[in-house]
N, CA, C and O atoms as CSV, one atom per row, in Angstrom:
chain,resi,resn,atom,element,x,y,z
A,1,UNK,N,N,0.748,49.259,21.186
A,1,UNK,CA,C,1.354,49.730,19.959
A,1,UNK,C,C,1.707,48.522,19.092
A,1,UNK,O,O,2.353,47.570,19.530
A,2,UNK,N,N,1.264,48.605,17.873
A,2,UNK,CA,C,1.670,47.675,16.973
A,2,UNK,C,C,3.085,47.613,16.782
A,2,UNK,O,O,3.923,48.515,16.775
A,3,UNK,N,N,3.230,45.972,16.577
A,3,UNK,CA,C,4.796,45.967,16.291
A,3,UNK,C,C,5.005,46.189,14.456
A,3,UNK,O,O,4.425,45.766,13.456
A,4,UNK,N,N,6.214,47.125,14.748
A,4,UNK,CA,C,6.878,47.431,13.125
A,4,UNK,C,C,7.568,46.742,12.336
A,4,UNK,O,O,8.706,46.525,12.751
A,5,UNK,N,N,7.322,46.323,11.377
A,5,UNK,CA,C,8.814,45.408,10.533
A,5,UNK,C,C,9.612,46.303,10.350
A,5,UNK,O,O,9.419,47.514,10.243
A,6,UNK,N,N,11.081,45.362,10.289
A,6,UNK,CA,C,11.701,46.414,9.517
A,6,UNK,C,C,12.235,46.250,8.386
A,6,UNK,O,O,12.392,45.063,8.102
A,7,UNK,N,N,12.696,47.231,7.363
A,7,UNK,CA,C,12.412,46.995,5.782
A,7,UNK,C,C,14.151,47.186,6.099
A,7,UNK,O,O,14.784,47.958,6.819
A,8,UNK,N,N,14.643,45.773,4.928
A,8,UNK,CA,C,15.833,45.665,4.807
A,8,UNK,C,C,16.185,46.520,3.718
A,8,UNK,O,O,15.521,46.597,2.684
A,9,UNK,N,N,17.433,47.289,3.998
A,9,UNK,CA,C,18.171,47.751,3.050
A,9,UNK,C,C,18.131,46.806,1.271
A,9,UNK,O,O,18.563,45.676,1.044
A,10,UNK,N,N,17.577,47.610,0.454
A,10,UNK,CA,C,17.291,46.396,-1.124
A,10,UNK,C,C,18.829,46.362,-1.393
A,10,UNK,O,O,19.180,45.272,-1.844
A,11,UNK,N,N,20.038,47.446,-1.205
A,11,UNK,CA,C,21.213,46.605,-1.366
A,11,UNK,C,C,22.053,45.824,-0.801
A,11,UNK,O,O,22.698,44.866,-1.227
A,12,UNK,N,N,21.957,46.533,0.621
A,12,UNK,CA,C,22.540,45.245,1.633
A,12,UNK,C,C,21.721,43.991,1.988
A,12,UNK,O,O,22.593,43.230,2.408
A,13,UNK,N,N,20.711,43.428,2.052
A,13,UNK,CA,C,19.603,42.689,1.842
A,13,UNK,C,C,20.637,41.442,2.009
A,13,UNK,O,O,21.817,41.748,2.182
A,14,UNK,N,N,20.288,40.046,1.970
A,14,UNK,CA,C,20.719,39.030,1.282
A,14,UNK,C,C,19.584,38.153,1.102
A,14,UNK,O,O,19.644,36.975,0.750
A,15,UNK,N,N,18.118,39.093,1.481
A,15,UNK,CA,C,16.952,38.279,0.972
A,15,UNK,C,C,16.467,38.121,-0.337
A,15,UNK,O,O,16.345,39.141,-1.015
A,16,UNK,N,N,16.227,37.244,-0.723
A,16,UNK,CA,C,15.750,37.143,-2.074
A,16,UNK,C,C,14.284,36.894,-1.908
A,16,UNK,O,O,13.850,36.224,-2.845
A,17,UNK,N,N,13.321,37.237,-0.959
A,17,UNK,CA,C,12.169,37.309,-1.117
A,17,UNK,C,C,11.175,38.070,-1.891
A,17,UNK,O,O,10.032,37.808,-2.264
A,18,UNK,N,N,12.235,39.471,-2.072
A,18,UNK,CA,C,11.440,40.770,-3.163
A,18,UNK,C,C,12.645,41.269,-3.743
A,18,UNK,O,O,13.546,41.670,-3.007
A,19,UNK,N,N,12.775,41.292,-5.189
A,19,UNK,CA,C,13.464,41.576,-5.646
A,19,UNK,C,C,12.829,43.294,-6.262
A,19,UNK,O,O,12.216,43.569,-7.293
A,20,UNK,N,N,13.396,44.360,-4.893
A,20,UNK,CA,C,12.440,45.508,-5.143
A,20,UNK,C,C,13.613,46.618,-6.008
A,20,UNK,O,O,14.786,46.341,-6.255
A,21,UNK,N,N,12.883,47.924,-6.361
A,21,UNK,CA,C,13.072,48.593,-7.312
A,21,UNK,C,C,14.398,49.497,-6.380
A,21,UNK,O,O,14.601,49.418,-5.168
A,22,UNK,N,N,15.005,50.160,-7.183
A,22,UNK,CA,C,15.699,51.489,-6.571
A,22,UNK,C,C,15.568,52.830,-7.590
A,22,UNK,O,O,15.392,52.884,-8.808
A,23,UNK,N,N,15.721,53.840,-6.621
A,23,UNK,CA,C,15.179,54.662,-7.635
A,23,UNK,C,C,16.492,55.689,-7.946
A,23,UNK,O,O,17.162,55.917,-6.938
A,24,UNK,N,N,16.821,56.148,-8.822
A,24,UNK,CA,C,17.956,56.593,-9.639
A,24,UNK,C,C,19.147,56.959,-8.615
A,24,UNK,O,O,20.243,56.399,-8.620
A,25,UNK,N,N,18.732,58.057,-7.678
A,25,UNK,CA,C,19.872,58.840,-6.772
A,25,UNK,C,C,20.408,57.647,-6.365
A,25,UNK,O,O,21.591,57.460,-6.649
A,26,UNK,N,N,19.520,56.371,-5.468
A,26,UNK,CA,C,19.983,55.103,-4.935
A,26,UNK,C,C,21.192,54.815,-5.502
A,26,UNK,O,O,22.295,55.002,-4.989
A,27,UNK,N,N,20.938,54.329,-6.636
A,27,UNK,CA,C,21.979,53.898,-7.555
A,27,UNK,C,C,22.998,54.134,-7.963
A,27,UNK,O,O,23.891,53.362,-8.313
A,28,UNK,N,N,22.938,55.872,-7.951
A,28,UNK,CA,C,23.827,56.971,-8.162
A,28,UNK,C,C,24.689,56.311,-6.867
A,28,UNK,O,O,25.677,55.579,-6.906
A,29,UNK,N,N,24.040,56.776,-5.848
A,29,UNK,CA,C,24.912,56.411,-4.447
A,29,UNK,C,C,25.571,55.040,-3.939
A,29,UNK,O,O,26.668,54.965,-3.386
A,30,UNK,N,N,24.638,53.876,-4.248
A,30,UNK,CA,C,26.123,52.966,-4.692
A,30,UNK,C,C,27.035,52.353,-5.578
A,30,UNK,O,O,28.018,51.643,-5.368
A,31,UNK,N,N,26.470,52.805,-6.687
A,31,UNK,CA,C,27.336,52.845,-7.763
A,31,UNK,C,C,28.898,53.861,-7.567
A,31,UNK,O,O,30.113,53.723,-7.712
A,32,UNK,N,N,28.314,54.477,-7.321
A,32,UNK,CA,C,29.859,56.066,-6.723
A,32,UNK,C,C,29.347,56.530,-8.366
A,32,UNK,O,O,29.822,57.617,-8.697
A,33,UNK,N,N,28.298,55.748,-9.615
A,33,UNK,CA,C,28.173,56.766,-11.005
A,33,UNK,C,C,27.348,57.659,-11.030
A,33,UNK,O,O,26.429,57.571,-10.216
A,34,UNK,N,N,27.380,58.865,-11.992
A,34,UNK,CA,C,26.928,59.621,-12.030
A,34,UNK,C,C,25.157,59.202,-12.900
A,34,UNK,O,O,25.027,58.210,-13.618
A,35,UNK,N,N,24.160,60.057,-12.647
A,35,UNK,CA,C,23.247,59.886,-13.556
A,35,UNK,C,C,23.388,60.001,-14.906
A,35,UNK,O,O,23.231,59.032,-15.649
A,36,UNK,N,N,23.667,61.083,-15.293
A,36,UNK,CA,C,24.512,60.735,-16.852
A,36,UNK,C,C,25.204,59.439,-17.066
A,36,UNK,O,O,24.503,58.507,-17.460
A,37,UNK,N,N,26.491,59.231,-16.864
A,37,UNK,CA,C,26.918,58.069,-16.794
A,37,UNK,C,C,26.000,56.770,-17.005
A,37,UNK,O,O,26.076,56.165,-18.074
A,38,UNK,N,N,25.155,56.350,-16.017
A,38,UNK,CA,C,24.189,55.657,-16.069
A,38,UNK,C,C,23.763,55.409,-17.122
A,38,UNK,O,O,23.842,54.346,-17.738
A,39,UNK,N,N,23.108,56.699,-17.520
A,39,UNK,CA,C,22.018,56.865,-18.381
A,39,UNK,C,C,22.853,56.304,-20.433
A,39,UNK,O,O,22.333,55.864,-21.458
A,40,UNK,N,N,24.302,56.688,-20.030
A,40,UNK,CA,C,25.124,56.834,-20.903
A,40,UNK,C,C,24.985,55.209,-21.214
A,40,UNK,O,O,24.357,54.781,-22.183
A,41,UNK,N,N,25.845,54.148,-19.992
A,41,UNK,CA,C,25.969,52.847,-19.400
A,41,UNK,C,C,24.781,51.950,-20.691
A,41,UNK,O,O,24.920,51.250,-21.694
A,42,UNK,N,N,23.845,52.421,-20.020
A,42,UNK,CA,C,22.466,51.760,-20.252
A,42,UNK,C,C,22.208,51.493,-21.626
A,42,UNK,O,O,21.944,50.414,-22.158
A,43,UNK,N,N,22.344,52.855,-22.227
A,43,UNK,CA,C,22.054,53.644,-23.802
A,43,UNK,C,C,23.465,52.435,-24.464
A,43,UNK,O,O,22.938,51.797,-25.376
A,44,UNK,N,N,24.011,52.267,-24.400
A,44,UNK,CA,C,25.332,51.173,-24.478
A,44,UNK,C,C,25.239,49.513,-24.384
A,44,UNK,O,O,25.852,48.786,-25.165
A,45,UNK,N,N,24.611,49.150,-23.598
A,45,UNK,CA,C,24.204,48.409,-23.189
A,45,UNK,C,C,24.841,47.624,-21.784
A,45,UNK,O,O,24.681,46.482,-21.351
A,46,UNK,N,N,25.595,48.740,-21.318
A,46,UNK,CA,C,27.022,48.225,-20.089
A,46,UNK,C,C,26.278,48.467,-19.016
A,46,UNK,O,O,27.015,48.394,-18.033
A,47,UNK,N,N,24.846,48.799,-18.616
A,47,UNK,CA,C,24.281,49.061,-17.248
A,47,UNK,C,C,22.725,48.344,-17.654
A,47,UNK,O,O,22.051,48.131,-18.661
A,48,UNK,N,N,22.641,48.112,-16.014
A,48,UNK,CA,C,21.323,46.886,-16.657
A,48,UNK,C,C,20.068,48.395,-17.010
A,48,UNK,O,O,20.327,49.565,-16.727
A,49,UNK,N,N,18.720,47.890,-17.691
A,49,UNK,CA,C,17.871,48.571,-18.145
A,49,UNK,C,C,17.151,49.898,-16.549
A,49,UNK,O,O,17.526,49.938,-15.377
A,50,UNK,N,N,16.364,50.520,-17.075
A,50,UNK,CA,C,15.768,50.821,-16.035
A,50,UNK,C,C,14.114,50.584,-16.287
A,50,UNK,O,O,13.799,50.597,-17.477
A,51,UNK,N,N,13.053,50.376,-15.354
A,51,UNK,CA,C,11.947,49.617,-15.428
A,51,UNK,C,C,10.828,50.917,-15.203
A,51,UNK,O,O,11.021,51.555,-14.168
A,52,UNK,N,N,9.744,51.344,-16.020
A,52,UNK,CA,C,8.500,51.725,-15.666
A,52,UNK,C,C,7.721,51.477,-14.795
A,52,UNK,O,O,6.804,50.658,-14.731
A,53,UNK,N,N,8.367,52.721,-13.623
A,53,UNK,CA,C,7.163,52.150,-12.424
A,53,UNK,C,C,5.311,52.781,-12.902
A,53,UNK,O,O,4.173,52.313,-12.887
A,54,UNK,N,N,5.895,53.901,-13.227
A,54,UNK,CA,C,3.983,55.300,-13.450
A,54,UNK,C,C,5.072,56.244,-14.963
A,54,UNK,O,O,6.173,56.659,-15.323
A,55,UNK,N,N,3.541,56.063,-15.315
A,55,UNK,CA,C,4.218,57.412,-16.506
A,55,UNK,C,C,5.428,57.878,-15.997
A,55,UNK,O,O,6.440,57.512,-16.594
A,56,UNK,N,N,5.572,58.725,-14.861
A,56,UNK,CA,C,6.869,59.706,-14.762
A,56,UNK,C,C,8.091,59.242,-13.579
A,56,UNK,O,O,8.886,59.965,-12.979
A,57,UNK,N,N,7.923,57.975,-13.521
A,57,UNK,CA,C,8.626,57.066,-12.855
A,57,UNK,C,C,9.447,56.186,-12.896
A,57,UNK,O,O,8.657,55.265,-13.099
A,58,UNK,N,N,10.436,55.699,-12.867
A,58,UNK,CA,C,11.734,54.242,-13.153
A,58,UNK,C,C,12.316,54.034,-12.077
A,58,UNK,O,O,12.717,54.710,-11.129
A,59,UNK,N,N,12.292,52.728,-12.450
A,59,UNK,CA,C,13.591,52.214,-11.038
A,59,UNK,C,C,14.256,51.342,-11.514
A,59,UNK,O,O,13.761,50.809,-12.507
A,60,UNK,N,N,15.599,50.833,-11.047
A,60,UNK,CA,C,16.112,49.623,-11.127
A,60,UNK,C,C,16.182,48.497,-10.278
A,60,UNK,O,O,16.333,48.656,-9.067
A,61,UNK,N,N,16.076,47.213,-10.857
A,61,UNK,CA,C,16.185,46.084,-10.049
A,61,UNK,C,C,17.050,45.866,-9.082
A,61,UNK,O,O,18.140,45.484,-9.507
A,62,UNK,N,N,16.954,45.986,-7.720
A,62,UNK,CA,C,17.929,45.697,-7.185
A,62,UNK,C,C,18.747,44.639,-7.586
A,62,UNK,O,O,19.912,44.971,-7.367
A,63,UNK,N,N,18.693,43.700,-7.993
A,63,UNK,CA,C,19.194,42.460,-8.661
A,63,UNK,C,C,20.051,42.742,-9.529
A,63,UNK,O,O,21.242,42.428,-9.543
A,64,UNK,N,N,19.294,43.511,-10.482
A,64,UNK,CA,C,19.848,43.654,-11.795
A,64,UNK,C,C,21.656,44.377,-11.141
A,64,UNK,O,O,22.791,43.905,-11.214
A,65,UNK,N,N,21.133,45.619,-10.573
A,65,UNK,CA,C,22.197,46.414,-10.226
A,65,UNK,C,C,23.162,45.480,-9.376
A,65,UNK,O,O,24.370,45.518,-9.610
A,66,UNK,N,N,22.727,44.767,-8.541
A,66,UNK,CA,C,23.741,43.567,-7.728
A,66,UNK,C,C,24.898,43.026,-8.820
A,66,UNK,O,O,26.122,43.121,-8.730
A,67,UNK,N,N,24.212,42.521,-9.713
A,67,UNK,CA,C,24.924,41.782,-10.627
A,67,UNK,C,C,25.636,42.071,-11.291
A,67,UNK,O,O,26.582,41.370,-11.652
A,68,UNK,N,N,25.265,43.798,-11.845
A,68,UNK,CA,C,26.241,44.426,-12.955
A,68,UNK,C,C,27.488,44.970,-11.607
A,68,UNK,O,O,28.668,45.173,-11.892
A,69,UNK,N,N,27.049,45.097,-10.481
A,69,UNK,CA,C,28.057,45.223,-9.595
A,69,UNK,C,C,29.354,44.397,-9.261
A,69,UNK,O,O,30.519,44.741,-9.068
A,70,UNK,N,N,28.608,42.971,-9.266
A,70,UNK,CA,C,29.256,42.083,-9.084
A,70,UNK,C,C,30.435,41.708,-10.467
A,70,UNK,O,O,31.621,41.384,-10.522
A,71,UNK,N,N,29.554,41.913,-11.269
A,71,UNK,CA,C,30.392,41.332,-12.550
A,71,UNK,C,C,32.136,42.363,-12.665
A,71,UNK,O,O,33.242,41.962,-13.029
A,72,UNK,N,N,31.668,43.822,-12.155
A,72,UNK,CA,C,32.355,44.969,-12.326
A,72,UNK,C,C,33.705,44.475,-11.187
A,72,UNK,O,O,34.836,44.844,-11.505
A,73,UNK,N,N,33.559,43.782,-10.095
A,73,UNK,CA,C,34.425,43.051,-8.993
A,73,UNK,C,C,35.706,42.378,-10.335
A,73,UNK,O,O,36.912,42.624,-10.323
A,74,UNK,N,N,35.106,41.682,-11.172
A,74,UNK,CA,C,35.724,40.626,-11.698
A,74,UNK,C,C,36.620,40.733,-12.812
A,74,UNK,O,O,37.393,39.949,-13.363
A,75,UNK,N,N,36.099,42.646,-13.084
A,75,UNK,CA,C,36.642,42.888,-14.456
A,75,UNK,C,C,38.094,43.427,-14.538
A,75,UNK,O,O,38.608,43.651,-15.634
């Protein structure tokens, strides 16, 4: 049997090898915000952007979201 990697959590992570996507609920769930909210955030300019994965698709940077997290620690 082949051996499996295993895929780190993109928010608990502390790799910076892939800075991969999350996709809305994610965000929802560690943010504790709502999708509205978000969507509100963004439209504002107080939440980082969200990115075109396919025509009917977005995600956010894990990064991006790290950071607006982090900054939110400080405020």
């Amino acid at each position: 049997m082949a051996d499996k990697k295993q895929i780190k959590d993109p928010v608990t992570s502390d790799s910076d090898e892939v800075d991969a996507f999350m996709k809305p609920s994610k965000v929802c769930e560690v943010t504790t915000l709502s999708e509205p909210t978000i969507r509100r955030k963004e439209k504002l300019g107080e939440f980082p952007r969200r990115h075109a994965l396919s025509e009917a698709r977005f995600g956010y940077r894990t990064s991006e979201v790290k950071a607006w997290m982090e900054s939110r620690k400080r405020a």
